[in-house]
N, C-alpha and C positions, 0 to 999 in steps of 0.2 A: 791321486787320480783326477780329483775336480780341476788341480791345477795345470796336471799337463792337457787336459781337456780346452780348458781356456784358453795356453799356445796356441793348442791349433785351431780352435776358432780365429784369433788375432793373426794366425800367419794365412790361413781362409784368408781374412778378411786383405788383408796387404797383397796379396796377389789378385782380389778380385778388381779393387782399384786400380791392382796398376795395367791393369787389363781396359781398364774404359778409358774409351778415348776422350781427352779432353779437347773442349773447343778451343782453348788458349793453344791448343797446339800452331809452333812457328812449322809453316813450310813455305820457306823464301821469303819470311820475315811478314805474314799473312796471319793474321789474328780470324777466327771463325765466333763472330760473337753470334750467329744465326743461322744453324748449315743450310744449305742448298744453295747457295749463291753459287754464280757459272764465274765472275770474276771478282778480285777485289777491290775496292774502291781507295783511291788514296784521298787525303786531304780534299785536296781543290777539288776534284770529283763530286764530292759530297755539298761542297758548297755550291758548288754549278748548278747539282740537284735541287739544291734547298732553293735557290733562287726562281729555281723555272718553276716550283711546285709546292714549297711553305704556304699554307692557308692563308697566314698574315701577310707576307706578300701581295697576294695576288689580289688579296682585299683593299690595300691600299693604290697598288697598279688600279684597280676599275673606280678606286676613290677618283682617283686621278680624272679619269673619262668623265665621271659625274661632273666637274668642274668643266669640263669641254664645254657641255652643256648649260653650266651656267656663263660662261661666254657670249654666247648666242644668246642669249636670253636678255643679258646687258646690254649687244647689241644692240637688239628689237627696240627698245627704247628710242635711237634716234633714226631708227629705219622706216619709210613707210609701211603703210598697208593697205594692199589693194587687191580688190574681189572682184571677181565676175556673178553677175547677175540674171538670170533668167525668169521671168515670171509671166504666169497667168491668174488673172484674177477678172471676177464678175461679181457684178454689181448692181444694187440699185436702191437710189439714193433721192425721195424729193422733194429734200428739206428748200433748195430753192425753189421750189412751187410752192411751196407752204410759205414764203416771204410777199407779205403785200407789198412789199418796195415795187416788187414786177409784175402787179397784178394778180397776186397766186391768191391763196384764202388771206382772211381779216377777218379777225374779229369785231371790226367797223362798217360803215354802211360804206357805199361804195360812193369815191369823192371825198372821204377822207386825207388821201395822199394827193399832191400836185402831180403822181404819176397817172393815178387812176384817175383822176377829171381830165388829163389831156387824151388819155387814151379809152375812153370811156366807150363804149359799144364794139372794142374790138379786144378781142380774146385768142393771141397770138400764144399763149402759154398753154400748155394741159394741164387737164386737172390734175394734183399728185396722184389720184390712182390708176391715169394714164400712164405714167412714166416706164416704159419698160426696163428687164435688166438691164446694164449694158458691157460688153467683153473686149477685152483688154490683154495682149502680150505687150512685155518690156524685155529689153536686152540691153544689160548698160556696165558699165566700168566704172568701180567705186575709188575714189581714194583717199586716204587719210592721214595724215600729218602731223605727229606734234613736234612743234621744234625747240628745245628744252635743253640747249650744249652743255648747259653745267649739271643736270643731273648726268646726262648723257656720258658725260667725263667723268663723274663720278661711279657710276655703275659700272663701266668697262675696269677705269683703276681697281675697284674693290675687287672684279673678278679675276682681273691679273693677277692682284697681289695674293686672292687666293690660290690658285695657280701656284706662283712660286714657291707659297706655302708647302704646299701639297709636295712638291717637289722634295722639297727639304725632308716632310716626313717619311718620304717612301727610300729616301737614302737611310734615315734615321733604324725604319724598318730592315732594312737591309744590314744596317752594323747589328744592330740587336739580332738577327738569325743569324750572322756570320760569328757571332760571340757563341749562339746554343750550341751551334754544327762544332765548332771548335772544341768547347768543353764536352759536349758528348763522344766526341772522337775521342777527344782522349780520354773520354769517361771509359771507354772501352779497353785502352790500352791501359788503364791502370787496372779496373777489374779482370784484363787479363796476366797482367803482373803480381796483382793477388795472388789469382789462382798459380800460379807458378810457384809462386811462393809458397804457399799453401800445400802445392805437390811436392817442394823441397825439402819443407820441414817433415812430411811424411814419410819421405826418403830416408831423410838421418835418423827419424826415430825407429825407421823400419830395421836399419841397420844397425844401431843400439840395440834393438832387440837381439837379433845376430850376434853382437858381441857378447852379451848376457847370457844368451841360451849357453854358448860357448865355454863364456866362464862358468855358467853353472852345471856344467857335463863333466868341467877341471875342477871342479869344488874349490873356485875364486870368488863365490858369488851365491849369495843365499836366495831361496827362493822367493821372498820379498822383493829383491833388487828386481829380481826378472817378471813378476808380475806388475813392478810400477814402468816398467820398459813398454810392457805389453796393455797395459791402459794409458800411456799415452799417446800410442799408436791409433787404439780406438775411441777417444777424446777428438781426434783428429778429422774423423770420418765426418761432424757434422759442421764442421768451419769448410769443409771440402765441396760439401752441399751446397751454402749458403755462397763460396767464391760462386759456383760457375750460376748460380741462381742469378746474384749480381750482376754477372757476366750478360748472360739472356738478355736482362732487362735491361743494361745498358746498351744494347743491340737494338732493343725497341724503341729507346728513348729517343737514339739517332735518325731510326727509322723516324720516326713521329716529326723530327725536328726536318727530314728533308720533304716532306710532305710524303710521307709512301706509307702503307698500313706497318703499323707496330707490328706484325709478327711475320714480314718481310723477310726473306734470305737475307744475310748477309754478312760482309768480311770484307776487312779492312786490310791493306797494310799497314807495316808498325813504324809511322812516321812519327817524329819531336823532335823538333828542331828549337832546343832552347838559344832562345837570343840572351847577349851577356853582356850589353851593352848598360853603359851607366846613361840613364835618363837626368836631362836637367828638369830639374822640376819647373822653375818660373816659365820656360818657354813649354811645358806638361801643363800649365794653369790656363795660359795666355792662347793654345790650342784649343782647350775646353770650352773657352768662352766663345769660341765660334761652332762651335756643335752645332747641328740642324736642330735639335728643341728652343736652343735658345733664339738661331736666326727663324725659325716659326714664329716663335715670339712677338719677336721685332715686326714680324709680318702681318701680327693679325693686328700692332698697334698700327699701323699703316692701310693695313685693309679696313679698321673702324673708321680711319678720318676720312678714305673715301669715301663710305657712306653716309658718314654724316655729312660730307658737301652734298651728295646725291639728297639726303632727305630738309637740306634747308632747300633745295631747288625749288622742291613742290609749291614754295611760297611766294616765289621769285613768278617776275611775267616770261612766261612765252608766248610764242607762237599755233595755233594750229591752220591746218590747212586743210581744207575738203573738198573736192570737187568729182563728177562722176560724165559719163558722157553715155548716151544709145539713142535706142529706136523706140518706136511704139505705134501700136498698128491694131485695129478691128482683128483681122488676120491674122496669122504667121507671118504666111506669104507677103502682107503687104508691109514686115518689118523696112528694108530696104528701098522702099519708096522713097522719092525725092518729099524732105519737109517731114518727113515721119522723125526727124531726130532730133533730139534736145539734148541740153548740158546746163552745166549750174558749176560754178566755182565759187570756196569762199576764202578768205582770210581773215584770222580772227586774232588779234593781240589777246589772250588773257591776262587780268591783275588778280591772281588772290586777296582777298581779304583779309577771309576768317576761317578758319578749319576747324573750329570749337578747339582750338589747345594741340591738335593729333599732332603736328608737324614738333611742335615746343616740345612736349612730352616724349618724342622719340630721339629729337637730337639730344637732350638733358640724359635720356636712359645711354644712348651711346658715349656722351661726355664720360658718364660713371663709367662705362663697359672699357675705354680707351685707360682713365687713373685708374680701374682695377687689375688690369693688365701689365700695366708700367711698376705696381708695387707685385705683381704673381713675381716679375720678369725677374727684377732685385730678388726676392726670392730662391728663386732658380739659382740665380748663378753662385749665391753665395751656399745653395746645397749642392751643386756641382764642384764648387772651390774644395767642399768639404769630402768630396766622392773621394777625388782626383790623390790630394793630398792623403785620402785614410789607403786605398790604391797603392802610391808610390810607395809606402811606406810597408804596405802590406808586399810588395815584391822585395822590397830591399831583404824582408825578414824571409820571406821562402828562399830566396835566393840563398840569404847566411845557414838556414836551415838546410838546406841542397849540399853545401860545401860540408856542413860540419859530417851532413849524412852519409855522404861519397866518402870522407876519411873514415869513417865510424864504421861505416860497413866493411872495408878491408881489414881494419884491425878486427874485428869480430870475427870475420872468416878466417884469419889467423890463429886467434884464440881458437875456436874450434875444431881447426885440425889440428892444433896441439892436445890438446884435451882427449881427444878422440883418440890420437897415437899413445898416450899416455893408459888411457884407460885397456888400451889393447894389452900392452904391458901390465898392466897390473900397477903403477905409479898413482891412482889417483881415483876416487870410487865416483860413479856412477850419477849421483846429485850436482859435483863438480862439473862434468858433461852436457846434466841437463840444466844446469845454470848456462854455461857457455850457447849453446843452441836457443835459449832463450833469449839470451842477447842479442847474438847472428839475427834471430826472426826479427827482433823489436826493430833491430838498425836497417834490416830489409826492409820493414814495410815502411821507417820513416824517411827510406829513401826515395821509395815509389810514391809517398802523398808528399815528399816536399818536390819533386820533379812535377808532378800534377798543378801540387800547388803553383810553381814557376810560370808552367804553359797558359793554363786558366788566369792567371792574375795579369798576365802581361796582355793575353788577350779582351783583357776587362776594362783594362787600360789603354788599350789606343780606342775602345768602343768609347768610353771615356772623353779622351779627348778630342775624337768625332773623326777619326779615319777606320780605316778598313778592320779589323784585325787581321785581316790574311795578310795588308800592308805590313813591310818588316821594321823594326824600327828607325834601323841606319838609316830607311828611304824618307822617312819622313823628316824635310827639313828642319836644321837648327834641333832637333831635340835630341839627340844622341851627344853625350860628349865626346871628348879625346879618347880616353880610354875604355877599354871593359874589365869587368870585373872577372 
């Protein structure tokens, strides 16, 4: 009783499954890793997305703008500066009354000074506590000058060459999302090929059971045999779970990668276009070494040595220039009077001296900052050499993985429906079946992670040697050979 009990729990349970709808379901070849979406996104779609809307992106797009900004800034250096002036001011002041030069106070008798014995009995000055306030408007044009070409040269160079920098990283950004978008995509279509598979193997054991029940109603088959039919049925139930779980979050992950919230509608279709082309490795290396991290590199040793011309300038002569022009009047009104206006120009050669050490000390800090950079650089390339090569070598192996998995899987499906035909007959028990079906799965899913593997590793690989990954290989000069594999 307990036992036939448990059938029909298991056959409960196999029609409740196959009752829910999976999101791997194909309609027109449309993967649902997120329902609600209105269409589905192919490839290049995703990546267009990610570009207009990846967080990382967009941060280094307005890195970009920041450098606008220090442009202009570099500029300012050999550009004048000029202001407009407006003032009121009152006053009073009378320190020249209090000079006995002009007759004011002394603390001497008076005929002290050869001023005060000629002008002795007359008192044309006031006393200083006669002196009233007195008011005062100016209106004038200032301007300011330094002329200094070699810092001048030096600060624009640094900020170009940051600039170009900057350029290099925001391409650099760009391969590294076009690598996420890529592997998440197909993260999707492999978690949906899981779950497929996952629904396949449930199918054959479902149907194993089916043959069991059968033989055990013809008394071919004990009721042991049919009870291990029937718990590997529900064995099944939580790898079922866990596919389309994977499934979801693979869904999010992409979401996340095109900049849209993780739990986004969404569905793909079931694009993989494996390329089978043989890569030359030397011109795979020779490609690497111009990647945008390394021409960064090269950039910022080029951007130090402008700055250090810029900061041995500070010690070097220049030029400054000052000069201002206005009015000035009791009045407002009488700014515009004829003779109300004055001007001052100057010119001034500066020679530095001395700086207490400041100028020594910064060009010495960047000397260091220029050879610390030039041994990062060497660095780099020789762990890029080492990327590049663990890479080509890691496609060659998914690739031979790919072929061996594509044969492996047809003979398995072969063995399987013989197995299966046999058991229906009565030629062969029930263990021999579920050895075969365990094969069939093993060679399924190593076909689905080495096609994975192939997509992802090729697309790692031209991030690698610093083009697109949407770029296909053939386009990319010199590095495809003759043949494919």
């Amino acid at each position: 009783m307990m036992f036939r009990r448990y059938l029909s729990a298991a056959a409960f349970l196999v029609l409740t499954l196959t009752a829910m709808s999976s999101f791997a379901d194909d309609v027109g070849g449309v993967i649902v890793a997120r329902p609600g979406a209105v269409e589905a996104r192919d490839l290049a779609g995703c990546i267009d997305e990610a570009l207009a809307k990846n967080d990382i992106v967009q941060a280094e797009r307005l890195r970009r703008k920041e450098l606008d900004g220090k442009m202009y800034q570099a500029l300012a250096t050999g550009l004048p500066y000029v202001d407009a002036t407006g003032e009121w001011a009152r006053s009073r002041d009378p320190s020249f009354a209090l000079d006995e030069t002009f007759g004011g106070g002394s603390d001497g008798p008076i005929g002290t000074s050869p001023l005060d014995t000629l002008l002795a009995g007359f008192d044309f000055l006031p006393s200083p506590e006669d002196i009233p306030a007195q008011t005062y408007w100016r209106a004038q044009l200032n301007l300011r000058w330094t002329l200094n070409p070699t810092k001048v040269l030096g600060a624009v160079g640094a900020a170009g060459q940051s600039i170009k920098r900057q350029d290099l990283a925001i391409v650099g950004v760009i391969h590294q999302v076009e690598e996420q978008v890529v592997s998440g995509y197909h993260g999707i279509v492999l978690a949906a090929e899981q779950l497929a598979a996952t629904e396949a193997e449930l199918a054959n054991q479902t149907e194993f059971l089916d043959i069991m029940r059968l033989r055990f109603e013809l008394g071919m088959a004990t009721e042991l045999d049919t009870l291990q039919a029937a718990v590997a049925v529900a064995n099944l139930v939580p790898s079922l779970h866990m596919s389309r779980k994977e499934l979801r979050n693979a869904g999010a992950r992409l979401n996340a990668a095109m900049g849209l919230p993780p739990e986004s509608p969404l569905s793909i279709r079931r694009e993989q276009d494996l390329e089978r082309d043989l890569v030359d490795h030397d011109t795979a290396i020779t490609l690497a070494m111009k990647r945008p991290d390394v021409g960064m590199s090269q950039l910022l040793t080029d951007m130090l040595k402008q700055s250090r011309k810029a900061q041995k300038a500070d010690m070097r002569p220049y030029l400054s220039v000052d000069g201002s022009y206005g009015f000035v009047g009791k009045k407002l009104k009488d700014l515009d009077d004829t003779g109300h206006d004055f001007w001052r120009a100057t010119v001034a050669l500066n020679v530095p001296l001395f700086d207490g050490l400041l100028t020594k000390g910064l060009v010495n800090e960047t000397d260091a900052s220029i050879r610390r950079n030039e041994v990062e650089l060497s660095g780099l390339k020789r762990g890029i050499r080492a990327d590049v090569l663990e890479l080509l070598d890691a496609l060659d192996v998914s690739r031979a993985n790919l072929r061996a998995a594509e044969l492996n899987l047809t003979r398995s499906e072969d063995l399987l429906e013989t197995s299966k035909l046999e058991l229906r007959l009565g030629r062969t028990d029930y263990l021999t079946v579920l050895q075969s079906e365990a094969s069939r799965s093993l060679a399924r899913s190593n076909l689905i992670q080495a096609r994975y593997d192939v997509l992802t590793t090729t697309a790692s690989l031209k991030r690698a040697i610093g083009v697109s990954p949407m770029l296909p290989l053939a386009a990319v000069a010199g590095l495809v050979e003759g043949e494919t594999e």
